[in-house]
C-alpha positions as CSV (number, residue, x, y, z in Angstrom):
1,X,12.2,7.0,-6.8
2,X,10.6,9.8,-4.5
3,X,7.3,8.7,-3.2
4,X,4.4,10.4,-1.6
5,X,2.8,8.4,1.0
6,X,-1.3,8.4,1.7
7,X,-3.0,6.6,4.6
8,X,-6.3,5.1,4.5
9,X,-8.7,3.6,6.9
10,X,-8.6,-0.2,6.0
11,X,-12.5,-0.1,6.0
12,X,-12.4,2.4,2.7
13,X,-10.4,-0.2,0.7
14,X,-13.3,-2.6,0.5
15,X,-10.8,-5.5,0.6
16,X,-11.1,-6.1,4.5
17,X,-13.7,-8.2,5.9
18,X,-15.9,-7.0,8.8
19,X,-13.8,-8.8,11.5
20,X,-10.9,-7.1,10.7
21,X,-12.5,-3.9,10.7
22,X,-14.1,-4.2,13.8
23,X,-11.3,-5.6,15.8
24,X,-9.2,-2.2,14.2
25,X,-11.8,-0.1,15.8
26,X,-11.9,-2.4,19.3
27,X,-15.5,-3.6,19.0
28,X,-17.1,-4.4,22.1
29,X,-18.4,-8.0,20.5
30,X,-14.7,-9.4,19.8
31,X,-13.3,-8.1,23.2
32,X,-13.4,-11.4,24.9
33,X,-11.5,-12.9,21.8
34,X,-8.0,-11.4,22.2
35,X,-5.9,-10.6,25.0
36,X,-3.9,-7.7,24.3
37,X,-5.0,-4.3,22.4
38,X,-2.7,-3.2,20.0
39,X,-1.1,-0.5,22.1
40,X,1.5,0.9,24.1
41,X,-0.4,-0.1,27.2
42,X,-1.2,-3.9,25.8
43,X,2.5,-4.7,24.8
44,X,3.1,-3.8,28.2
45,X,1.0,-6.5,29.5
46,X,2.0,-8.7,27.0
47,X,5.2,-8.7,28.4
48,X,4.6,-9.2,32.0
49,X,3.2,-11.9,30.8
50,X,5.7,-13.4,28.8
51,X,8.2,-12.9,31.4
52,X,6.4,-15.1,33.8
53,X,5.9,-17.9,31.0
54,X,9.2,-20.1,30.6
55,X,10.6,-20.4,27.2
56,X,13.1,-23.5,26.3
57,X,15.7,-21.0,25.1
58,X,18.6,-23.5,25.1
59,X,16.7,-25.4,22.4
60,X,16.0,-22.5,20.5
61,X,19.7,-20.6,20.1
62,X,21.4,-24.2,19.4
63,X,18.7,-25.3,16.8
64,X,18.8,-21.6,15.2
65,X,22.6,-22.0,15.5
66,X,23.0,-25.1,13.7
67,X,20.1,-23.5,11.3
68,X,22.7,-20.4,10.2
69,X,25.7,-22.5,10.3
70,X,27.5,-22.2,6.8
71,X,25.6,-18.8,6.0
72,X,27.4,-16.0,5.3
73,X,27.5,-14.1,9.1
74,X,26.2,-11.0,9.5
75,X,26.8,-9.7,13.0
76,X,23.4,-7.9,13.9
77,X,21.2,-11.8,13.1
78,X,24.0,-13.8,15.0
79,X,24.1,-11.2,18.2
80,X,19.8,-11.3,18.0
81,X,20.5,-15.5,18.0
82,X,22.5,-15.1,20.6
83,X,20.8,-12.5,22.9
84,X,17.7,-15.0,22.6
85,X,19.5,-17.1,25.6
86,X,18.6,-14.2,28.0
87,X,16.0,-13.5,29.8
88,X,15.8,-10.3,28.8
89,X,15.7,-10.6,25.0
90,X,12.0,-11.2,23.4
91,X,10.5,-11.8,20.2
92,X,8.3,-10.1,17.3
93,X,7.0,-13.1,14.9
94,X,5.1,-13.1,11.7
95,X,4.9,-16.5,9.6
96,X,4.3,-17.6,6.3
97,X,4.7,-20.8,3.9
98,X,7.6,-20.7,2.1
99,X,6.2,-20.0,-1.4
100,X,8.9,-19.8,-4.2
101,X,10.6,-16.9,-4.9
102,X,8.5,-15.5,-1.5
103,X,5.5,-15.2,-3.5
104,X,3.7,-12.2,-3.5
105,X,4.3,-8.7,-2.4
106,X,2.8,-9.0,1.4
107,X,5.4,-11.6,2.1
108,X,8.1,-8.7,1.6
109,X,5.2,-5.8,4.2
110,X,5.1,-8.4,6.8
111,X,8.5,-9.3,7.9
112,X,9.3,-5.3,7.1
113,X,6.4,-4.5,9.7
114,X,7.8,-6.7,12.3
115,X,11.6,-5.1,12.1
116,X,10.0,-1.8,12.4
117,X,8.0,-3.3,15.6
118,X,11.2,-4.5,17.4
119,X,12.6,-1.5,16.6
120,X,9.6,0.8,18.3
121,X,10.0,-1.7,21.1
122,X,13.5,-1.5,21.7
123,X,12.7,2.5,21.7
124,X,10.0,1.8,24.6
125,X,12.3,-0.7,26.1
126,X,16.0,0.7,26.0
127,X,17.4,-2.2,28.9
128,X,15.6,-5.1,27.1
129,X,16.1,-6.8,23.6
130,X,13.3,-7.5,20.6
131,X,13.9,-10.0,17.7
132,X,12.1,-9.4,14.5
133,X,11.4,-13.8,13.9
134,X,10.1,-15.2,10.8
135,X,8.6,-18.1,11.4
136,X,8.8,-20.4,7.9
137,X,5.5,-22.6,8.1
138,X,7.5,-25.2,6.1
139,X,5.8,-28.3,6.6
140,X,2.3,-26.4,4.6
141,X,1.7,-28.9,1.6
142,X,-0.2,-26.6,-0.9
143,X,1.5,-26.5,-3.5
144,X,-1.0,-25.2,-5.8
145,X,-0.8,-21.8,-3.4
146,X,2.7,-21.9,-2.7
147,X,4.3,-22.9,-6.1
148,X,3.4,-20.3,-8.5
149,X,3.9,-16.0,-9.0
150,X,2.5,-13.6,-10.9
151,X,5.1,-11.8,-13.5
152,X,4.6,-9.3,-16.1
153,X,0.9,-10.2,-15.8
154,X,1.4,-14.1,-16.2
155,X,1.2,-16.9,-13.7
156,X,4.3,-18.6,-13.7
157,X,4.0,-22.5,-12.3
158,X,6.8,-25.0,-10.9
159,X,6.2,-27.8,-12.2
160,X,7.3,-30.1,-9.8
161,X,5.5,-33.9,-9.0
162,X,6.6,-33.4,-5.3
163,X,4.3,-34.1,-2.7
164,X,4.1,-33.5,0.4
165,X,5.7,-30.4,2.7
166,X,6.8,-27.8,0.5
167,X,9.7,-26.8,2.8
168,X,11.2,-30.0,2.3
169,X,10.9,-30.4,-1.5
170,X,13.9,-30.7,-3.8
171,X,14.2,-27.3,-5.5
172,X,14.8,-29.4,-8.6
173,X,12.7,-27.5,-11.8
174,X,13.0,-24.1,-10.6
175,X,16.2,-22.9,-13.4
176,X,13.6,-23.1,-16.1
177,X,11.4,-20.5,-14.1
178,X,14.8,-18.6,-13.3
179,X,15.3,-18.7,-17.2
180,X,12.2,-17.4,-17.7
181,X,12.8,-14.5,-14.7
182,X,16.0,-13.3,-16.0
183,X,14.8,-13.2,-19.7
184,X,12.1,-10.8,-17.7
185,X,14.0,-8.8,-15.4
186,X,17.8,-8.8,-16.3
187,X,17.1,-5.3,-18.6
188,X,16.0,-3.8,-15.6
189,X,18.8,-1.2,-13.4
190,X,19.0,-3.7,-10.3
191,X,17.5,-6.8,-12.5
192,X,21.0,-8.8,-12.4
193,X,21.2,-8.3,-8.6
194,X,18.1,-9.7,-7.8
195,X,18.3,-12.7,-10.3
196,X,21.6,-13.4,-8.8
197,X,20.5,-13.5,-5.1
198,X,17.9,-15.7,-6.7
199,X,20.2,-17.8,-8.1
200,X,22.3,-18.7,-5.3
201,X,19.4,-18.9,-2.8
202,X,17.7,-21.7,-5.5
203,X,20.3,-23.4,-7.0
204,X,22.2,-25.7,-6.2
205,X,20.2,-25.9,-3.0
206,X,18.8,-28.8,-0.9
207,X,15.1,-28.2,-0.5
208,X,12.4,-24.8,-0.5
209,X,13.0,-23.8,3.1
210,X,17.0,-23.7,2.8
211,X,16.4,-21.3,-0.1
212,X,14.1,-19.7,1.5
213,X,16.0,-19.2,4.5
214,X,18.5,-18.0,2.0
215,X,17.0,-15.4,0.0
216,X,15.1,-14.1,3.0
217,X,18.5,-13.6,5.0
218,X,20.1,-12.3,1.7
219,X,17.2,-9.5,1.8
220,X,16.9,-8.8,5.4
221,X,19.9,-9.8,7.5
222,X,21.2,-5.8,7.6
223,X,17.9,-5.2,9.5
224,X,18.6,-8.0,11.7
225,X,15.9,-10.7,11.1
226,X,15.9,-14.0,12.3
227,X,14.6,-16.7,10.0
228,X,13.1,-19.6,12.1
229,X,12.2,-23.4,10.7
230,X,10.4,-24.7,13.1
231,X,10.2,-28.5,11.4
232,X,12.7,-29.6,14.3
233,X,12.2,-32.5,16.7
234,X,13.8,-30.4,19.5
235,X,10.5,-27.9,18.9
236,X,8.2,-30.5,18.8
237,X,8.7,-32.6,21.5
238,X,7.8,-29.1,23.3
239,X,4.4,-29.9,22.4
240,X,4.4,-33.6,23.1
241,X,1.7,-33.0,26.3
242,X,-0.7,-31.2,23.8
243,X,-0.4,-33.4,20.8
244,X,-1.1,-36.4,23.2
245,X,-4.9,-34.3,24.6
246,X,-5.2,-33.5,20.5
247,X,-4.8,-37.6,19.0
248,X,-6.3,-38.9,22.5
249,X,-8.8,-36.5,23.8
250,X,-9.7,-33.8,20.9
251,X,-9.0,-31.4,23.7
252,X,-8.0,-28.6,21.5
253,X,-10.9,-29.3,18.9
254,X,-13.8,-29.6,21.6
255,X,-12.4,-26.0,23.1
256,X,-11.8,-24.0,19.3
257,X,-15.6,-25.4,18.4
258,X,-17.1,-23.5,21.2
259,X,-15.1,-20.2,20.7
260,X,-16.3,-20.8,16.5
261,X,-19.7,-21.1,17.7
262,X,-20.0,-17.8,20.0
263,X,-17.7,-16.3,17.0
264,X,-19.9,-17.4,14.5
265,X,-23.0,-15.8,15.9
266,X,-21.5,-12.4,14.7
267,X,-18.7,-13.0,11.8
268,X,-17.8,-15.6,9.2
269,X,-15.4,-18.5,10.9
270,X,-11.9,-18.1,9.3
271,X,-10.8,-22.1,9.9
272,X,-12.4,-24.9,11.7
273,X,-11.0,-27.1,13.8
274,X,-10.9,-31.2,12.8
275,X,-11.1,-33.8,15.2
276,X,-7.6,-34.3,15.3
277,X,-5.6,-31.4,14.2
278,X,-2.2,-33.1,13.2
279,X,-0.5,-34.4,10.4
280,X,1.7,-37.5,10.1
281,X,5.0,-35.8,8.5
282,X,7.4,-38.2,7.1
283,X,9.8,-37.9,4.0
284,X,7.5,-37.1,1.3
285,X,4.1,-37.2,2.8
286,X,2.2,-35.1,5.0
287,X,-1.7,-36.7,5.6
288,X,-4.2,-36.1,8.2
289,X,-4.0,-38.6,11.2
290,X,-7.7,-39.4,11.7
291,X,-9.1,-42.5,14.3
292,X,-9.9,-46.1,12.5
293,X,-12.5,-48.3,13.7
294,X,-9.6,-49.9,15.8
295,X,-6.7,-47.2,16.2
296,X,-5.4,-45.0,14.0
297,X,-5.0,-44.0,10.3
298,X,-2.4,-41.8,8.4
299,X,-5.4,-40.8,5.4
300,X,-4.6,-42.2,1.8
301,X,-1.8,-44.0,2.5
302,X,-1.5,-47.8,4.5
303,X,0.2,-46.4,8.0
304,X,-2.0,-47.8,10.9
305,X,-1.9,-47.0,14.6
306,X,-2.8,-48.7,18.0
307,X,-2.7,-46.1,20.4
308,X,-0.5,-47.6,22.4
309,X,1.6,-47.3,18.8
310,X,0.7,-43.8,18.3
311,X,1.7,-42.6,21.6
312,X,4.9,-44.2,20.9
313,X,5.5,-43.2,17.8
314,X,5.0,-39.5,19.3
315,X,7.5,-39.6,22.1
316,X,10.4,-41.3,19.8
317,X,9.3,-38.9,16.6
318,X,8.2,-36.3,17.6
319,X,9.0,-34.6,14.7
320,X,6.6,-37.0,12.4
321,X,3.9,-34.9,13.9
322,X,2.9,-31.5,11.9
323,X,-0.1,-29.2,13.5
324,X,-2.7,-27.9,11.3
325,X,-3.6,-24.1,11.7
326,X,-5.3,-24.7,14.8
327,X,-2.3,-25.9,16.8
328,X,0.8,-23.9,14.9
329,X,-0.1,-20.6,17.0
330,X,0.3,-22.3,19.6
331,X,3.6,-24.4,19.0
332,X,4.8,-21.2,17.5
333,X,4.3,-19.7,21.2
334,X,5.4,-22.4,22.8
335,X,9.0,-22.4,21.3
336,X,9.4,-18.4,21.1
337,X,9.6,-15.9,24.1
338,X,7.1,-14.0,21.7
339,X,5.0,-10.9,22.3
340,X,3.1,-10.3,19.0
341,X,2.3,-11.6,15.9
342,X,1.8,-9.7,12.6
343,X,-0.4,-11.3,10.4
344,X,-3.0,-10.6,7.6
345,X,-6.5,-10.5,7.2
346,X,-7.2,-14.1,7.4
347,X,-4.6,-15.0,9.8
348,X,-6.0,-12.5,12.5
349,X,-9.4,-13.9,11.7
350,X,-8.6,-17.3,12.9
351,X,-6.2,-16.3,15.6
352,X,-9.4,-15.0,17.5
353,X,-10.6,-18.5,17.7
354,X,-7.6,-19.5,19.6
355,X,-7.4,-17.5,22.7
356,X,-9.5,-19.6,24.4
357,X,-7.4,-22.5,23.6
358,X,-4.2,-20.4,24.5
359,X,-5.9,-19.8,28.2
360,X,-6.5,-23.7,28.2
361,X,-2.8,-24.3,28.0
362,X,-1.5,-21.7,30.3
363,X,0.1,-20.4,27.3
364,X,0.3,-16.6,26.9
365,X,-1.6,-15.1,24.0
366,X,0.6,-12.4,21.7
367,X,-0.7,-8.8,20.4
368,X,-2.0,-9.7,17.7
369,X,-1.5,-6.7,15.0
370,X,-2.7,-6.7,11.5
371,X,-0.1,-6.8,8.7
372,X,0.5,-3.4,6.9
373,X,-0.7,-3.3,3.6
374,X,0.4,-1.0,0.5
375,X,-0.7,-0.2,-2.8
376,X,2.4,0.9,-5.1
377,X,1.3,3.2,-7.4
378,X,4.0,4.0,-10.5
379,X,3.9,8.1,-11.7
380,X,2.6,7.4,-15.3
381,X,-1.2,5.6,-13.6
382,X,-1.7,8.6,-10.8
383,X,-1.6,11.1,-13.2
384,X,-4.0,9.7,-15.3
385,X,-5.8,9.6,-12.0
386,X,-5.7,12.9,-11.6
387,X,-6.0,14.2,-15.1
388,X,-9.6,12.7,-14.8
389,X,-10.4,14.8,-11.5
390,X,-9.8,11.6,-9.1
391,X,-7.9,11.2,-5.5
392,X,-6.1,8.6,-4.3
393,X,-8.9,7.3,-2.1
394,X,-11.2,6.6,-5.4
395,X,-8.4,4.2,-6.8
396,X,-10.2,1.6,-4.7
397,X,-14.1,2.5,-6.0
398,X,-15.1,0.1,-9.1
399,X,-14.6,1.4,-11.9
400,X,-18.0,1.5,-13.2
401,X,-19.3,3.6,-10.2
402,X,-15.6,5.9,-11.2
403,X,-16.5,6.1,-14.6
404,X,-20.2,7.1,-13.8
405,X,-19.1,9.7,-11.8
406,X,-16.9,11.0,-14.3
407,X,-19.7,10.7,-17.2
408,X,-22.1,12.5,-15.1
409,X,-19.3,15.6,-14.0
410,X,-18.2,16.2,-17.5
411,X,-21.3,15.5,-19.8
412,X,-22.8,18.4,-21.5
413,X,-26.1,17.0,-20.9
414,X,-28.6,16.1,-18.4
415,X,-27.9,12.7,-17.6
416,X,-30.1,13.1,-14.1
417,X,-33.4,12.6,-14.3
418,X,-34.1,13.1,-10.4
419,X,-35.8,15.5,-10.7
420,X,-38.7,14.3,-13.3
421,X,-38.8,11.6,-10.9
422,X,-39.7,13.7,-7.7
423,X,-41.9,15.4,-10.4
424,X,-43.6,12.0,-11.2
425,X,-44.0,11.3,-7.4
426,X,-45.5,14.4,-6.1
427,X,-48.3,13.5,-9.1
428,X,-49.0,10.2,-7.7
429,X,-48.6,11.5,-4.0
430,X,-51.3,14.0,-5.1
431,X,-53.2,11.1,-6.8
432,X,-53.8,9.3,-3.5
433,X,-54.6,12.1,-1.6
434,X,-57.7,12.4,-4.4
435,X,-58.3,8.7,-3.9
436,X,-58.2,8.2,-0.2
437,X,-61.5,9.8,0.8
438,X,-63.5,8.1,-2.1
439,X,-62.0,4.8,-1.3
440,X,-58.6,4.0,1.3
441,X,-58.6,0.6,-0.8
442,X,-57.7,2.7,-4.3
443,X,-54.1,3.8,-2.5
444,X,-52.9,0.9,-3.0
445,X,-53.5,1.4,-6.7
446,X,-52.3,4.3,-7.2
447,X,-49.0,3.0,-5.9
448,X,-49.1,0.6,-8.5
449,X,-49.4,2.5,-11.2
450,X,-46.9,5.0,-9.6
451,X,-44.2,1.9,-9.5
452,X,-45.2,0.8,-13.0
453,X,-44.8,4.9,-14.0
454,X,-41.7,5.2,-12.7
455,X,-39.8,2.2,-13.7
456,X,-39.0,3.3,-17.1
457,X,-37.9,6.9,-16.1
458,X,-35.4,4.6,-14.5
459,X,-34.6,2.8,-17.0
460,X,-34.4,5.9,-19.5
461,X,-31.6,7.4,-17.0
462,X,-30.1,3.9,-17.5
463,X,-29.7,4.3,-21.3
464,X,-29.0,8.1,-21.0
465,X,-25.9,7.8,-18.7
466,X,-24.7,4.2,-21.2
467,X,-25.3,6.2,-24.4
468,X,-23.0,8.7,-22.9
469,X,-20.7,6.5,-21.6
470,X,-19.7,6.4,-25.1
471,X,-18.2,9.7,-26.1
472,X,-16.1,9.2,-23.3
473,X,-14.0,6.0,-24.6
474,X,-10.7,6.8,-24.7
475,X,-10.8,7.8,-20.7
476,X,-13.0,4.7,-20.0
477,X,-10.6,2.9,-21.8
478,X,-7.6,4.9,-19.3
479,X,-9.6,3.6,-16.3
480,X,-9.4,0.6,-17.0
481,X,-6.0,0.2,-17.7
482,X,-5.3,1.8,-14.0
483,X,-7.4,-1.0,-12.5
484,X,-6.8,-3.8,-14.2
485,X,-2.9,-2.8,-13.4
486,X,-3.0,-1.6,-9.6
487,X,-6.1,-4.2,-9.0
488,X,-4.8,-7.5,-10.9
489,X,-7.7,-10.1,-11.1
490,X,-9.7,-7.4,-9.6
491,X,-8.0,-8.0,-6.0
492,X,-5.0,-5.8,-4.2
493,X,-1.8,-5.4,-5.7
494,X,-0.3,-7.1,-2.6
495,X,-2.1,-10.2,-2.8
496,X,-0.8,-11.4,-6.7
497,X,2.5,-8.9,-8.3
498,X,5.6,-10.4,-6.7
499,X,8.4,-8.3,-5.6
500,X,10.8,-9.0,-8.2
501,X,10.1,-6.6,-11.0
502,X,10.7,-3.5,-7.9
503,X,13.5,-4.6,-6.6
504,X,14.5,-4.8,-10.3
505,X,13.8,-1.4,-10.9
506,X,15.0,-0.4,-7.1
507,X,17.5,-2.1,-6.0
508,X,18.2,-2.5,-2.4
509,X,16.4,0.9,-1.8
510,X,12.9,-0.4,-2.6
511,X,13.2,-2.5,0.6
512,X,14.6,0.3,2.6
513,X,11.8,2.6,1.2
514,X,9.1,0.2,2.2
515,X,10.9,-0.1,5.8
516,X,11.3,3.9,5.8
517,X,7.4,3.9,5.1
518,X,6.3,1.0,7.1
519,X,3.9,2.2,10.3
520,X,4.1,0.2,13.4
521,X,0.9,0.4,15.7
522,X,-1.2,2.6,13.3
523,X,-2.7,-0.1,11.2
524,X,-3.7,2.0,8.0
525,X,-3.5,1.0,4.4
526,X,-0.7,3.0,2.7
527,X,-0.6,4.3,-0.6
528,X,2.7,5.0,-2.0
529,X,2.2,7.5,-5.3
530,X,6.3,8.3,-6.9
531,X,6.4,11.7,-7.3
């Protein structure tokens, strides 16, 4: 497929909230919330500063080491594992839970923005190394988010009784939806390829994050990435010092409240901190840790603490403790030599709480740089597009406002009735201007009656422009179909349609399209129309 590509502010979507938007445009309000500005000038800071920071990268290359060990080697991710021992060698990191079969499409635009980062990077820094790092957020337990996709329209569930971290869940009921998959996709040019790479990422597999880790190097080892599960005691006894000031001191919670607060005076808060911000991870369960009237208490389930017991319970398991979103960021900095993270709407939202608590821990705080976003759009729906006089910016208008629009182009009749309502006005207008001398108090009355007057001319337009509506059903009926297919449950493409049913049709070049397409610092949506 030949594509046409179309960039769009993120504000004309409609989709973005206004803390994304005004943190694209670098307003003045969220300034003290982030470090770095997303350009040329802030990675440059950003890695001054993560040169000065130390990074245990011993730990890191031998735990990403024994990670990859028995996967098939492809030289460019093992020479990026290994260069992460030097000094000179730094990171580009998104992250994401590892939902089966990797969800929907953004999964697939974020780790592609992140190679085409280290890539621009490595251009701007010819003597030093960037690794594009995924960062699997395996220890997530929603499994209602992370254990379903969208195909051919229909939600397909796992239905699993598992509990707790996903990442660590048995991969045990996933053939049936790999049945159902292949029954789908196997028609398709490239529809065997993928379902095999499904197939031996899935089955016959351990738990969700191995196969993850599988199908994600199967897709994106040529461009070098670096899969990272971070569920390791050698990463979190990293963090021992802070987990101690969260369970003992609520530290981290007392400093994200008062960045919420000033945050909150302006936008909607993304996530808010709880008084302790860890889990207790072990086996199957994953529960808040929350204090007791004497001690401590792992939520729903018997597990009680002394401090004393809790403190050492941290230092000889570290790995029993899992951060919330407040604290991942910063384990996730801790561990990496990182300079930015790429992250979507939401993510960025609640990474401008943290900084604060970054600054607090000496810990540098990454570029943050919001995901790219595309809208796929196949031949057969743009040229119905078209063929009713719209762009590729009015994709994202409702439809109702589109199809009023067209209604009102194309009709044969006067559908407006502007004009006998600035007739109806300058009547009334001339009304008072008779009633003002006799009386000021009548002007008020007048304006009654002019409100009462003009209410059904309103409402006659109304019933003009829907009587209409109806000798145009068959494009009405078109419109639809384009939203309901580009806009699934009325939301972005990206957000529900998984990746499968492309790559089907695609092959391996749908991912090196996307990559070929994929902007770097420019954050605008992009429309990709096939030609």
């Amino acid at each position: 497929m030949d594509w046409i590509s179309t960039r769009l502010p993120y504000q004309q979507t409609g989709y973005f909230s206004r803390i994304i938007t005004d943190y694209l445009h670098g307003a003045a309000g969220l300034r003290s919330f982030y470090t770095h500005p997303v350009t040329a000038e802030g990675f440059e800071a950003a890695l001054a500063a993560r040169t000065a920071f130390p990074t245990d990268r011993k730990a890191l290359v031998s735990t990403l080491q024994e990670q990859y060990a028995g996967m098939k080697e492809v030289p460019r991710v093992m020479e990026n594992i290994a260069r992460l021992a030097g000094d000179d060698t730094f990171t580009v990191c998104t992250a994401h839970q590892p939902a089966i079969f990797t969800g929907h499409l953004y999964f697939i635009y974020k780790i592609l923005h992140i190679i085409r980062l280290a890539e621009w990077l490595k251009e701007q820094h010819p003597t030093l190394h960037f690794v594009p790092v995924f960062y699997m957020g395996s220890e997530d337990a929603d499994l209602d988010e992370l254990g379903h996709i969208y195909l051919g329209g229909e939600k397909l569930v796992w239905d699993t009784k598992q509990k707790g971290a996903v990442g660590r869940m048995k991969t045990k009921g996933l053939d049936k939806l790999l049945f159902r998959i292949e029954g789908e996709l196997s028609v398709q040019p490239y529809g065997q390829e993928i379902v095999a790479l499904l197939k031996a990422a899935y089955l016959d597999c351990p738990d969700i994050q191995t196969a993850t880790l599988r199908l994600l190097h199967g897709l994106f080892a040529e461009y070098g990435l670096v899969v990272l599960i971070a569920d390791k005691a050698a990463f979190k006894k990293q963090m021992i010092a802070i987990f101690e000031d969260d369970l003992f001191r609520q530290e981290p919670t007392r400093i994200v409240n008062a960045a919420a607060d000033r945050l909150g005076e302006q936008y909607k808060i993304q996530a808010n901190p709880r008084p302790i911000n860890l889990f207790y991870l072990k086996d199957d369960l994953r529960n808040r840790i929350e204090r007791a009237a004497e001690g401590f208490e792992v939520v729903d389930t018997p597990l009680r603490f002394s401090e004393q017991e809790l403190r050492d319970e941290l230092h000889r398991y570290p790995e029993r403790f899992s951060p919330n979103v407040i604290l991942r960021g910063l384990f996730q900095e801790t561990i990496l030599p990182n300079l930015a993270f790429v992250g979507g709407g939401g993510e960025t939202a609640y990474w401008l709480e943290l900084k604060d608590l970054f600054d607090h821990y000496r810990t540098p705080f990454p570029v943050l740089v919001l995901r790219n976003s595309f809208l796929l759009v196949q031949r057969q729906w743009m040229e119905k597009m078209t063929n009713m006089g719209f762009s590729v910016a009015d994709l994202f208008l409702p439809a109702d406002e589109l199809m009023n629009e067209l209604v009102r182009r194309d009709s044969d009749h006067t559908l407006n009735l502007e004009g006998e309502i600035a007739a109806a006005n300058d009547y009334y207008e001339a009304l008072k201007a008779l009633a003002r001398p006799v009386d000021p108090t009548l002007e008020q009355h007048v304006t009654a009656l002019q409100a009462r007057a003009l209410e059904p001319i309103r409402t006659l337009e109304k019933k003009l422009l829907k009587a209409e509506k109806r000798r145009f059903g068959d494009q009405q009926r078109q419109l639809h179909a384009v939203k309901a297919t580009l806009f699934p449950h009325d939301n972005l493409q990206e957000r529900i349609d998984s990746f499968m049913p492309w790559y089907a049709a695609m092959g391996p070049d749908f991912i090196r399209e996307l990559y070929r397409r994929s902007p770097v610092l420019e954050q605008e949506f992009v429309v990709l129309t096939e030609s």
